[in-house]
ZALUM-774791 format. One record per residue (C-alpha): x, y, z; residue in three letters. Coordinates in steps of 0.5 Angstrom, whole numbers, padded with zeros to 4 digits, always signed. Each point is the difference from the previous one (the first is absolute). Example, Ala and Ser with C-alpha at 12.3 -4.5 7.8 and 13.67 -1.06 7.14 Angstrom:
<sites>
+0025-0009+0016ALA/+0002+0007-0002SER/
</sites>
This chain:
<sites>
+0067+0011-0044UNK/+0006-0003-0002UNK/+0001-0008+0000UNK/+0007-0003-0002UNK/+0000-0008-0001UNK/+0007-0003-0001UNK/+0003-0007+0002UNK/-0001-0003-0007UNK/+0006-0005-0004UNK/+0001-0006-0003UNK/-0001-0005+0003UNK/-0001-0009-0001UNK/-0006-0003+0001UNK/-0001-0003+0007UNK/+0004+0007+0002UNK/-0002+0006+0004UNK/-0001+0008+0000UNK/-0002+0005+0005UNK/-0003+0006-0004UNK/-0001+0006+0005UNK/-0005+0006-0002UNK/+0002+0007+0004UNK/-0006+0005+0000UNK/+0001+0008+0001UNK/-0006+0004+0003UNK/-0004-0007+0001UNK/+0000-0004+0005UNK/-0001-0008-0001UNK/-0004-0001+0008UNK/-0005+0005-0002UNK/-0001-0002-0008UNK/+0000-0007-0004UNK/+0006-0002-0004UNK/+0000-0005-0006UNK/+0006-0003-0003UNK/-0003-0001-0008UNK/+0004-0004-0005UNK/+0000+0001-0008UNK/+0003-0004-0005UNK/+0002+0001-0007UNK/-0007+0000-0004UNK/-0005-0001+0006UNK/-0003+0004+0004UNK/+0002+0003+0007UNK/-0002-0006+0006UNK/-0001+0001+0007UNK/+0005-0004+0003UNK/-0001+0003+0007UNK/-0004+0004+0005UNK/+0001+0002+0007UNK/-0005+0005+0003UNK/+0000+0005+0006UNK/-0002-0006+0004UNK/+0006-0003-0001UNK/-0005-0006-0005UNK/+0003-0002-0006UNK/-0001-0004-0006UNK/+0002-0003-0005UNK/+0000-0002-0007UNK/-0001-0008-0001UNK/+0006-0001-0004UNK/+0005+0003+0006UNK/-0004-0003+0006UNK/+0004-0003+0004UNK/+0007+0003-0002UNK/-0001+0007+0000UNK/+0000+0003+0006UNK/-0003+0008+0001UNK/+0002+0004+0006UNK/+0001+0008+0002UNK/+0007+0000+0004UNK/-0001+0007+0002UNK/-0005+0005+0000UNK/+0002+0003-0008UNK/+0003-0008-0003UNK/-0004-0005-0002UNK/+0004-0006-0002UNK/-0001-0007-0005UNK/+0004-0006+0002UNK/+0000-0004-0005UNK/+0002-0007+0000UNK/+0000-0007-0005UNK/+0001+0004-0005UNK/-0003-0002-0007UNK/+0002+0002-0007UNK/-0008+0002-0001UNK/+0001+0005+0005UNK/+0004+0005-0004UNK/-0003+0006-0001UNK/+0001+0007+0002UNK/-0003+0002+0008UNK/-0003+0005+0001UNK/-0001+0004+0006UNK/-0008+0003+0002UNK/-0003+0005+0005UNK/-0004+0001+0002UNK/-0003-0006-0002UNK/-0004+0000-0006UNK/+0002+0008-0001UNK/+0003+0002-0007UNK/+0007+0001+0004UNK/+0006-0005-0002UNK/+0007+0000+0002UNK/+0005-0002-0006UNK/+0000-0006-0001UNK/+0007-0006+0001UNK/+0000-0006-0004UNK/+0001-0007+0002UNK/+0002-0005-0005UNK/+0000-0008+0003UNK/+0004-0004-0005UNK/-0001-0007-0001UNK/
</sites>
């Protein structure tokens, strides 16, 4: 399994970013996703998830702006809308959800 994130920049707050994550040898309807987030000197979060099902989550500080969703069977994409400087950070793509398999990383930095 590979996972390939892209779709970060630079960005002013209340802007919006479309992060894309393309997996080979995996197939997002069958297995969770999830979008986490690390920003300098803190732990990686999770940002959010989509399950086979099609459920998904959220972390209470993005509720509302991000949106998570598959738009094939192998992309699973992260709109991002009402951007804050807070959500600066460096995104990362997972799958299966919870798995040690993570994509490259693509940063989003938010000015003020």
């Amino acid at each position: 399994v590979q996972l390939q994130a892209s779709g970060g920049g630079l960005v002013e707050a209340g802007g919006s970013l479309r992060l894309s994550c393309v997996g080979s040898g995996i197939i997002f309807s069958v297995n969770g996703m999830g979008w986490y987030r690390q920003a300098p000197g803190k732990q990686r979060e999770l940002v959010a998830a989509i399950t086979s099902g099609g459920t998904t989550n959220y972390a209470d500080s993005v509720k509302g702006r991000f949106t998570i969703s598959r738009y094939n069977k192998n992309t699973v994409v992260l709109q991002m809308n009402s951007l804050k400087p807070e959500d600066t950070a460096v995104y990362y793509c997972n799958a299966p959800l919870g798995s040690g398999i993570w994509g490259q990383g693509t940063l989003v930095t938010v000015s003020s």
